[in-house]
PyMOL Python script that loads the backbone (N, CA, C, O; Angstrom):
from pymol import cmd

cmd.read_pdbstr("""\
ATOM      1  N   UNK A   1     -14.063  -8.856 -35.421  1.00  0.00           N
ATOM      2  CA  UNK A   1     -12.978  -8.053 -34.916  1.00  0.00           C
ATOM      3  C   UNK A   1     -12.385  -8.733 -33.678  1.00  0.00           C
ATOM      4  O   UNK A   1     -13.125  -9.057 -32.749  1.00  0.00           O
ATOM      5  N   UNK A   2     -10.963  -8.972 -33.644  1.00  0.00           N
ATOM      6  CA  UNK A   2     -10.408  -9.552 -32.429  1.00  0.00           C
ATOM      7  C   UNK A   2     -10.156  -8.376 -31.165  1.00  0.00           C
ATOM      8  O   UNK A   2      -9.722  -7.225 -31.138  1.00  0.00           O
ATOM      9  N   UNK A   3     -10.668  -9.322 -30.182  1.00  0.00           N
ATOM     10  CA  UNK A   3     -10.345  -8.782 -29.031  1.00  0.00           C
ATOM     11  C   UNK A   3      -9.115  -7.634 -28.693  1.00  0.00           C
ATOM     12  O   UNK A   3      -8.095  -7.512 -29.371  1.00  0.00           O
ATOM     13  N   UNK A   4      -9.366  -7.044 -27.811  1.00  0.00           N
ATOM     14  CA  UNK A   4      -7.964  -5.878 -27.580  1.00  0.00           C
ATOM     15  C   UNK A   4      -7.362  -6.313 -26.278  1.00  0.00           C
ATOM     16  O   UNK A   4      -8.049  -6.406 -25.261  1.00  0.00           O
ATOM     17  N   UNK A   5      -6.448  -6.502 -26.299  1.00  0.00           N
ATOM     18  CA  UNK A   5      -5.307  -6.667 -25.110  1.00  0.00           C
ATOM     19  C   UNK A   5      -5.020  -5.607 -24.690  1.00  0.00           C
ATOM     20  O   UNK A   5      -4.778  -4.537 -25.249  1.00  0.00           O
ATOM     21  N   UNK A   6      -5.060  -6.066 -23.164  1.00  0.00           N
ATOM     22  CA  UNK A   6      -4.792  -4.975 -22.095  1.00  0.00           C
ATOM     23  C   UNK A   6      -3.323  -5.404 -21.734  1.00  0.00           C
ATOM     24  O   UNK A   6      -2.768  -6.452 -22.066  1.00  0.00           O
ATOM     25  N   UNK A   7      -2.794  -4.339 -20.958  1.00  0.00           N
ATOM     26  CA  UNK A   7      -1.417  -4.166 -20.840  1.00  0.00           C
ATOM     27  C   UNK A   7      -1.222  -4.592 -19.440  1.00  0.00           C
ATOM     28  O   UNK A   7      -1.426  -3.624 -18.707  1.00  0.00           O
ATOM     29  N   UNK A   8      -0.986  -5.393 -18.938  1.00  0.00           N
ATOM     30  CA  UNK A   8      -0.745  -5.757 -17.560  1.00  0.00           C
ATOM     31  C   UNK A   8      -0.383  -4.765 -17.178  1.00  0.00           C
ATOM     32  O   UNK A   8      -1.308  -4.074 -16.751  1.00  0.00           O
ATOM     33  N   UNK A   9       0.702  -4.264 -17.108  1.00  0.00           N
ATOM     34  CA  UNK A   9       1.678  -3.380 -16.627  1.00  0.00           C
ATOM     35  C   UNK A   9       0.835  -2.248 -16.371  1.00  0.00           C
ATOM     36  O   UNK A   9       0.926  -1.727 -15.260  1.00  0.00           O
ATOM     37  N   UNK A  10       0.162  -1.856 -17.074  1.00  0.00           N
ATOM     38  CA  UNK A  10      -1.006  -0.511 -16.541  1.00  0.00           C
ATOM     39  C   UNK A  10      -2.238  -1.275 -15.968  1.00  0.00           C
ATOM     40  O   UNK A  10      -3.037  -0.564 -15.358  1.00  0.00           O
ATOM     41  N   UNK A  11      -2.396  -2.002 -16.018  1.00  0.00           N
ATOM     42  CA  UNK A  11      -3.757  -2.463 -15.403  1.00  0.00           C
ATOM     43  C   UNK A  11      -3.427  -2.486 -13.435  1.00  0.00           C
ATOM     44  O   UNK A  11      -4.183  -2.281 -12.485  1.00  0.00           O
ATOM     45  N   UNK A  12      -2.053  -2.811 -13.514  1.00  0.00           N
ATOM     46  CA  UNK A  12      -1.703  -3.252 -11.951  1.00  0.00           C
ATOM     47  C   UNK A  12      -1.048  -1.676 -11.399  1.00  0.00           C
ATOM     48  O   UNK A  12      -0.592  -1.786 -10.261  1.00  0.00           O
ATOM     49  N   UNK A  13      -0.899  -0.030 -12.074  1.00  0.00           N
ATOM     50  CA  UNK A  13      -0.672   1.088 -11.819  1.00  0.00           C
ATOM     51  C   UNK A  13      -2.013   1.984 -11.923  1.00  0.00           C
ATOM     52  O   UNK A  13      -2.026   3.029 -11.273  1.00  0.00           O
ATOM     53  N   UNK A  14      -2.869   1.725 -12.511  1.00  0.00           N
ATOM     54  CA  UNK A  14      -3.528   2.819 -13.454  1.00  0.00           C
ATOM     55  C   UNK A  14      -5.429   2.175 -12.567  1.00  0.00           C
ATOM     56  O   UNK A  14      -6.004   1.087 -12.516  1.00  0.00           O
ATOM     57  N   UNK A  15      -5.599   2.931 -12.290  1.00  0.00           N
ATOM     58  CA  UNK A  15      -7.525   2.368 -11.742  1.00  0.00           C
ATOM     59  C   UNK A  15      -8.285   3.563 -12.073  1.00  0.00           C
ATOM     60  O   UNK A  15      -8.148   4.655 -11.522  1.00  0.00           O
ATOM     61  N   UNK A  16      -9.336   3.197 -13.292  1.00  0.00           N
ATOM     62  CA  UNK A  16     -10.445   3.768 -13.825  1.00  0.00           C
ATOM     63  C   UNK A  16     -11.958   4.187 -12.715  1.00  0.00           C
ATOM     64  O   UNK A  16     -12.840   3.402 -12.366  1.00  0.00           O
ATOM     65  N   UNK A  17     -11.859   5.305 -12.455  1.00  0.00           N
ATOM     66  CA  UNK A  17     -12.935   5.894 -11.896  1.00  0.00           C
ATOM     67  C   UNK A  17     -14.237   5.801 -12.445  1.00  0.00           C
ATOM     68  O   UNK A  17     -14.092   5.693 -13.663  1.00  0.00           O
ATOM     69  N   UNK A  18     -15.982   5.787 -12.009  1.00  0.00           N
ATOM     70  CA  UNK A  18     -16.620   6.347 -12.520  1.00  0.00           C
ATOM     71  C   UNK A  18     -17.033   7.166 -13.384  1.00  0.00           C
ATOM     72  O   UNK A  18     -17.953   7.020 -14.189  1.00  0.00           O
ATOM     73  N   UNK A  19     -16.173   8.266 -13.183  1.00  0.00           N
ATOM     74  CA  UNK A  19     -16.415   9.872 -14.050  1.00  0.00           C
ATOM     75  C   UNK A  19     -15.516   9.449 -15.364  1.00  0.00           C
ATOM     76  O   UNK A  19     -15.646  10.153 -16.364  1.00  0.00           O
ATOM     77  N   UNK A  20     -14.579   8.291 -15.409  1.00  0.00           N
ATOM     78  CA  UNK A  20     -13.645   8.098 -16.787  1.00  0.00           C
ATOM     79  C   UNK A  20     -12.296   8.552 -16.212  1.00  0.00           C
ATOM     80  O   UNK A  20     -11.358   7.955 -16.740  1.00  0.00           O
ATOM     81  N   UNK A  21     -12.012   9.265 -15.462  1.00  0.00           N
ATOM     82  CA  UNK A  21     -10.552   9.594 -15.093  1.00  0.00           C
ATOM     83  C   UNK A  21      -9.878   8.041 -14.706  1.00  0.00           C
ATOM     84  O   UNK A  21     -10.419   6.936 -14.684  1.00  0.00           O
ATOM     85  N   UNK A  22      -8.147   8.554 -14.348  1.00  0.00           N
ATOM     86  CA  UNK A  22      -7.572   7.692 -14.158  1.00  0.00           C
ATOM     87  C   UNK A  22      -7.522   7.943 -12.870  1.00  0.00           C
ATOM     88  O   UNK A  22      -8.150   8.924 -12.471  1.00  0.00           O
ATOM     89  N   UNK A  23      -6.412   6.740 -11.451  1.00  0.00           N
ATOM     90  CA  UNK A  23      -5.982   7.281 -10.349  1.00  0.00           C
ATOM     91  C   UNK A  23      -4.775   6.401 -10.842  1.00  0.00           C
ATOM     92  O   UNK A  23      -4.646   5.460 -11.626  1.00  0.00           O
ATOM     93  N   UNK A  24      -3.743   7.320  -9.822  1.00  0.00           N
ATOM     94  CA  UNK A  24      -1.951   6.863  -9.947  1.00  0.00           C
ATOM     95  C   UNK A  24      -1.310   7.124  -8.409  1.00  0.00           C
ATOM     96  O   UNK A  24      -1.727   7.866  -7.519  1.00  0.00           O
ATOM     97  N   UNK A  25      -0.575   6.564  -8.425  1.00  0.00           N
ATOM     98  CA  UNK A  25       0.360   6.825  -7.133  1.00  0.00           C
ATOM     99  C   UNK A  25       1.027   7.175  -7.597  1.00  0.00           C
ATOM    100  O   UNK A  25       1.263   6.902  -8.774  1.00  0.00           O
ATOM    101  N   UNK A  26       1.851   8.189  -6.687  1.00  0.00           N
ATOM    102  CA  UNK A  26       3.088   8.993  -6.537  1.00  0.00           C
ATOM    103  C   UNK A  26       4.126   8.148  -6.806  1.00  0.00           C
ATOM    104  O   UNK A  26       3.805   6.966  -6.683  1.00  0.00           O
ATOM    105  N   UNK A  27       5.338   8.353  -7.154  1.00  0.00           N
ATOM    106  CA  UNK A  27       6.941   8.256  -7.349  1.00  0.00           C
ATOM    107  C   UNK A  27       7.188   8.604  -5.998  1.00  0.00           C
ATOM    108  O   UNK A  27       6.469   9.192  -5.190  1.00  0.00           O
ATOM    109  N   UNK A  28       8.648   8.007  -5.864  1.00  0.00           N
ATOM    110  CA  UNK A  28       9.409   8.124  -4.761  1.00  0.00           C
ATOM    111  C   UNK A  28       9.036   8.030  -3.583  1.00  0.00           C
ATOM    112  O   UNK A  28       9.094   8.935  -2.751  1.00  0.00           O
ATOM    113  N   UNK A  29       8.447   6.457  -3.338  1.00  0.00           N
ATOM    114  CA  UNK A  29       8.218   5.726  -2.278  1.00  0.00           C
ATOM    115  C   UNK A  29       8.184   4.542  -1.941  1.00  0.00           C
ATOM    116  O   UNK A  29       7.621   3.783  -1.153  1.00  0.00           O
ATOM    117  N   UNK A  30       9.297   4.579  -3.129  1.00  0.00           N
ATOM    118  CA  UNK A  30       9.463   2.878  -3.184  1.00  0.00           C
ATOM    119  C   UNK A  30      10.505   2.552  -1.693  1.00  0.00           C
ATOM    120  O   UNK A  30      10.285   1.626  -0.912  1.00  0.00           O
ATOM    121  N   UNK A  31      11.679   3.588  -1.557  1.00  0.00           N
ATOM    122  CA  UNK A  31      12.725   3.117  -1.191  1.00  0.00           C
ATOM    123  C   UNK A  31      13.707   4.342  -0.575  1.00  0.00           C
ATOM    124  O   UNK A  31      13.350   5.455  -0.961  1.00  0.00           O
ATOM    125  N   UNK A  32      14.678   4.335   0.160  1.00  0.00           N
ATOM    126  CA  UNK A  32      15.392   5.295   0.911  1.00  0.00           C
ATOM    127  C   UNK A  32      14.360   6.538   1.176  1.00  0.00           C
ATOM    128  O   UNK A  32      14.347   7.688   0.738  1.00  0.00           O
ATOM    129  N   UNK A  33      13.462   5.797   2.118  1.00  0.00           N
ATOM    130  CA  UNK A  33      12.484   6.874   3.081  1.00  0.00           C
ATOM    131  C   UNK A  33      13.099   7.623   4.216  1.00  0.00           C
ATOM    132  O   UNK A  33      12.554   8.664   4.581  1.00  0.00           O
ATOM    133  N   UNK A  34      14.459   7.088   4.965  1.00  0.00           N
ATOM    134  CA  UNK A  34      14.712   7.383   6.292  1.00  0.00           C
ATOM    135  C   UNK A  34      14.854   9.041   6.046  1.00  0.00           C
ATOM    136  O   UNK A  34      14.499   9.795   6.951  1.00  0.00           O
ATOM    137  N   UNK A  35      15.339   9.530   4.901  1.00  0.00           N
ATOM    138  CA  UNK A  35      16.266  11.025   4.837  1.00  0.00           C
ATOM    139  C   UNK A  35      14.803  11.957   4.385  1.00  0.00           C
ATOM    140  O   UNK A  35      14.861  13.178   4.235  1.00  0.00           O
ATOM    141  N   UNK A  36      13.522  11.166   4.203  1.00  0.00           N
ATOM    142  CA  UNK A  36      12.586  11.933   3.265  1.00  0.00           C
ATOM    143  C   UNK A  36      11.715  12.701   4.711  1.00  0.00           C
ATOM    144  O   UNK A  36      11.857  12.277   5.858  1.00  0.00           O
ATOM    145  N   UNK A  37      11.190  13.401   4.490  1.00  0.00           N
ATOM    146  CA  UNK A  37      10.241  13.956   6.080  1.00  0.00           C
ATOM    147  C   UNK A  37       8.904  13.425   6.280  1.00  0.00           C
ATOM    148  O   UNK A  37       8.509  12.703   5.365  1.00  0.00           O
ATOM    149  N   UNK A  38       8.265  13.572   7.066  1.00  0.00           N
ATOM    150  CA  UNK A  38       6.953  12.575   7.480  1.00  0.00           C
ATOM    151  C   UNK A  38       5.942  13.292   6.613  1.00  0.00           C
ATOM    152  O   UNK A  38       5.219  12.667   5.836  1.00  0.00           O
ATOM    153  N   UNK A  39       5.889  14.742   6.762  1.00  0.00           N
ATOM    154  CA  UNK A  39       5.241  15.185   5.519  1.00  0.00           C
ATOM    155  C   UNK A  39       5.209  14.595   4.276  1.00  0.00           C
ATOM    156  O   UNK A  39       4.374  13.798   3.849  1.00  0.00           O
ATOM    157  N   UNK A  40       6.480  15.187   3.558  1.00  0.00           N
ATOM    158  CA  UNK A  40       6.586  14.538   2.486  1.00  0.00           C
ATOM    159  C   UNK A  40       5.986  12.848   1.798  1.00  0.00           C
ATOM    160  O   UNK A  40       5.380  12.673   0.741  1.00  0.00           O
ATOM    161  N   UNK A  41       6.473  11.646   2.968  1.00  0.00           N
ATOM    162  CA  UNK A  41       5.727  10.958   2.596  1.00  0.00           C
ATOM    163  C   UNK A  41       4.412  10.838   2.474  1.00  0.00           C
ATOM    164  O   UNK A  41       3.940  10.426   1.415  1.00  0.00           O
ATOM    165  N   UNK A  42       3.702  11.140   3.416  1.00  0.00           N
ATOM    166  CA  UNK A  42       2.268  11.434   3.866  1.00  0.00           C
ATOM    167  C   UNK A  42       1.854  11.680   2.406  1.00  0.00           C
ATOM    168  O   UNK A  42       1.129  10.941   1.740  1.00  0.00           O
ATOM    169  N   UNK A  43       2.451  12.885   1.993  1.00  0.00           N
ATOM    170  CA  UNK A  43       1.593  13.409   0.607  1.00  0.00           C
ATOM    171  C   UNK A  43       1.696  12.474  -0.598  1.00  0.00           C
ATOM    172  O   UNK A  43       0.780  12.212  -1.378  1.00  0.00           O
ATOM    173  N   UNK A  44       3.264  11.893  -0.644  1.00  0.00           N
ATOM    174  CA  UNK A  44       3.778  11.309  -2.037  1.00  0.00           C
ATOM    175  C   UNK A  44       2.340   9.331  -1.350  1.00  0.00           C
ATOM    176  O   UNK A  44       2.153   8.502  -2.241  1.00  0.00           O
ATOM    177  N   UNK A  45       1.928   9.157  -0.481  1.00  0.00           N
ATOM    178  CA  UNK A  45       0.783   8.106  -0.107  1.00  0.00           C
ATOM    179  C   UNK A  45      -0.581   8.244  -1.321  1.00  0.00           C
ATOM    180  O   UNK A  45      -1.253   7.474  -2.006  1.00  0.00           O
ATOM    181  N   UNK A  46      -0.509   9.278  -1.149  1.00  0.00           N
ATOM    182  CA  UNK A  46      -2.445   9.551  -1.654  1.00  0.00           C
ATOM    183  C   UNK A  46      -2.197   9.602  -3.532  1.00  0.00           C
ATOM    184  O   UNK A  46      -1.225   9.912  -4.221  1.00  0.00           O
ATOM    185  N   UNK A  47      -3.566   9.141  -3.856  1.00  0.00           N
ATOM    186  CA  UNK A  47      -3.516   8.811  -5.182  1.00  0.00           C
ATOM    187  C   UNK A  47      -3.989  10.237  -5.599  1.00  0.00           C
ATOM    188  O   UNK A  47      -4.484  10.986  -4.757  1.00  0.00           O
ATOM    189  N   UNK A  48      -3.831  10.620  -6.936  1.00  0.00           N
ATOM    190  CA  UNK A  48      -4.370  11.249  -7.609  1.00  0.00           C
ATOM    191  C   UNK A  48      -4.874  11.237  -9.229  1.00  0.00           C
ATOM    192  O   UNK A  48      -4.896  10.164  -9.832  1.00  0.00           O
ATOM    193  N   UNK A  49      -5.181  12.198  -9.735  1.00  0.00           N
ATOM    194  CA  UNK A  49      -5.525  11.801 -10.917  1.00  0.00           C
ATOM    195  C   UNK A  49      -4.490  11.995 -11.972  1.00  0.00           C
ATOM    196  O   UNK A  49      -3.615  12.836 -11.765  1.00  0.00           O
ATOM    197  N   UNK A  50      -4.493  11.177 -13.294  1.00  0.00           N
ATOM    198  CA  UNK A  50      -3.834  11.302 -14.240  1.00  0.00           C
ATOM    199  C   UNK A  50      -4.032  12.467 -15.090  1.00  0.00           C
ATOM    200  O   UNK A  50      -4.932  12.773 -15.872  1.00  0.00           O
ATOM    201  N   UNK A  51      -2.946  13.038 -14.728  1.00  0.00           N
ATOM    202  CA  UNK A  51      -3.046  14.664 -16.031  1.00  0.00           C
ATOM    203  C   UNK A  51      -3.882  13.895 -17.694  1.00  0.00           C
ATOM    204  O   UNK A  51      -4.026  12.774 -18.182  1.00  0.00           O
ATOM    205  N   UNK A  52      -4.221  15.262 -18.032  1.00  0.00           N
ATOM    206  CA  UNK A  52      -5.313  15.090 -19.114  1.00  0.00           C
ATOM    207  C   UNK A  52      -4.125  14.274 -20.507  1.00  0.00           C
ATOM    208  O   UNK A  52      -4.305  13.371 -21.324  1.00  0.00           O
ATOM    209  N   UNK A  53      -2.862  15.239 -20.150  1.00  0.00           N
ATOM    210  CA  UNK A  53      -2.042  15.079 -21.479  1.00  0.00           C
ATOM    211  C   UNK A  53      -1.595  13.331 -21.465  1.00  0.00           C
ATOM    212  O   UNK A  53      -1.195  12.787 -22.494  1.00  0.00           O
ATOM    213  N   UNK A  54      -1.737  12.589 -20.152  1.00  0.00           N
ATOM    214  CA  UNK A  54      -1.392  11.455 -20.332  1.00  0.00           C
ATOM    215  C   UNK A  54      -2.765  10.741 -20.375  1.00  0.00           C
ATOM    216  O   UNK A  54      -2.471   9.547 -20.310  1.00  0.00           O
ATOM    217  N   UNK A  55      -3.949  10.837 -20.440  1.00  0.00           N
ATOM    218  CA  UNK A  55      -5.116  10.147 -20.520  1.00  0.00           C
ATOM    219  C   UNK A  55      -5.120   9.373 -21.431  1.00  0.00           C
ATOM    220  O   UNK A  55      -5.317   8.174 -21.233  1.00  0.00           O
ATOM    221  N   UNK A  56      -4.864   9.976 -22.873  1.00  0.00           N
ATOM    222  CA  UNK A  56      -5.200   8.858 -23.987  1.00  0.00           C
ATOM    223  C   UNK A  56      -3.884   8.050 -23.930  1.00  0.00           C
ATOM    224  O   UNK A  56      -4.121   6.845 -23.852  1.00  0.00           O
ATOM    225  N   UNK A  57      -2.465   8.376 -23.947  1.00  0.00           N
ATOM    226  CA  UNK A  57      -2.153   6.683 -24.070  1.00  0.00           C
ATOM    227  C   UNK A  57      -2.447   5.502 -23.059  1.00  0.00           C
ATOM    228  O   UNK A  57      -2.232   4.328 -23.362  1.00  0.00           O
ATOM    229  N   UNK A  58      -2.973   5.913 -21.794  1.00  0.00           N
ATOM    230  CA  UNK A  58      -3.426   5.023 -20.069  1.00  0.00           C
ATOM    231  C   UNK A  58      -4.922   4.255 -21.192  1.00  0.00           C
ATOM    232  O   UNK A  58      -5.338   3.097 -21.164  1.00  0.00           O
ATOM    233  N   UNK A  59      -5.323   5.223 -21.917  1.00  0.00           N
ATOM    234  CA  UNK A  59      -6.657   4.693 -22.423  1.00  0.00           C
ATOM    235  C   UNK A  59      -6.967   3.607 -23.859  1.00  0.00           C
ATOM    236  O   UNK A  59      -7.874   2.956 -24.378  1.00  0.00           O
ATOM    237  N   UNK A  60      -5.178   4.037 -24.079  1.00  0.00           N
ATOM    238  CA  UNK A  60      -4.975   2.724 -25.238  1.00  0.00           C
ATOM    239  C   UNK A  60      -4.730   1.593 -24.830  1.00  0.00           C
ATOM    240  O   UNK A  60      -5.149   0.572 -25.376  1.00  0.00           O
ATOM    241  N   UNK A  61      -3.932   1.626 -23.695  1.00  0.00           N
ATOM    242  CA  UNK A  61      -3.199   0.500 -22.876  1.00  0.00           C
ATOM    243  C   UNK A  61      -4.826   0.093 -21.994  1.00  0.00           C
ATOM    244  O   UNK A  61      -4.924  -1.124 -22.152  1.00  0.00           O
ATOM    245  N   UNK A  62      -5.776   0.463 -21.371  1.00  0.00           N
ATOM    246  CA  UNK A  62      -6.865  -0.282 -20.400  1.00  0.00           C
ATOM    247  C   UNK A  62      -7.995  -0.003 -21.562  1.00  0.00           C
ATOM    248  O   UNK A  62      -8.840   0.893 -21.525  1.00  0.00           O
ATOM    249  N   UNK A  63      -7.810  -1.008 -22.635  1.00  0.00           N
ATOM    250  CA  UNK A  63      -9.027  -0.770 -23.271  1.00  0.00           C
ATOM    251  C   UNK A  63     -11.059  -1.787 -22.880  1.00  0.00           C
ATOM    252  O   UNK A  63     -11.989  -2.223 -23.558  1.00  0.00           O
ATOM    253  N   UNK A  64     -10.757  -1.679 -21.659  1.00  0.00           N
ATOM    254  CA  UNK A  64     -11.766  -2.247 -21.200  1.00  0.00           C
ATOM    255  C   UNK A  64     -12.190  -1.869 -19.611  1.00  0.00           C
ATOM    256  O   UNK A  64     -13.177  -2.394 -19.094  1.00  0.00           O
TER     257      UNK A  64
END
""", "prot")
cmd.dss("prot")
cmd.show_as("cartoon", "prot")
cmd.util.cbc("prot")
cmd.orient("prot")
């Protein structure tokens, strides 16, 4: 059986936890921060986990 290719593109967004979950960064922090509030960024900083409904395709794409 040949090897499975991983998807760059999720490998350099997407980091596999211990427990099997995913972690992701937030949207909207790439760019035009000045108008956004210090809050707001603060929160859109911190990673979280990947909702369940997107798990299996993150898990087709990092098959290793």
């Amino acid at each position: 059986m040949p090897k499975l290719k991983t998807r760059k593109a999720a490998i350099k967004r997407y980091k596999k936890t211990a427990a099997g979950n995913y972690l992701r960064r937030h949207a909207y922090k790439g760019h035009l921060l000045m108008h956004k509030s210090k809050t707001q960024k603060r929160k859109l900083s911190r990673t979280v986990c990947v909702s369940p409904s997107d798990k299996k395709p993150i898990k087709l794409m990092l098959p290793y």
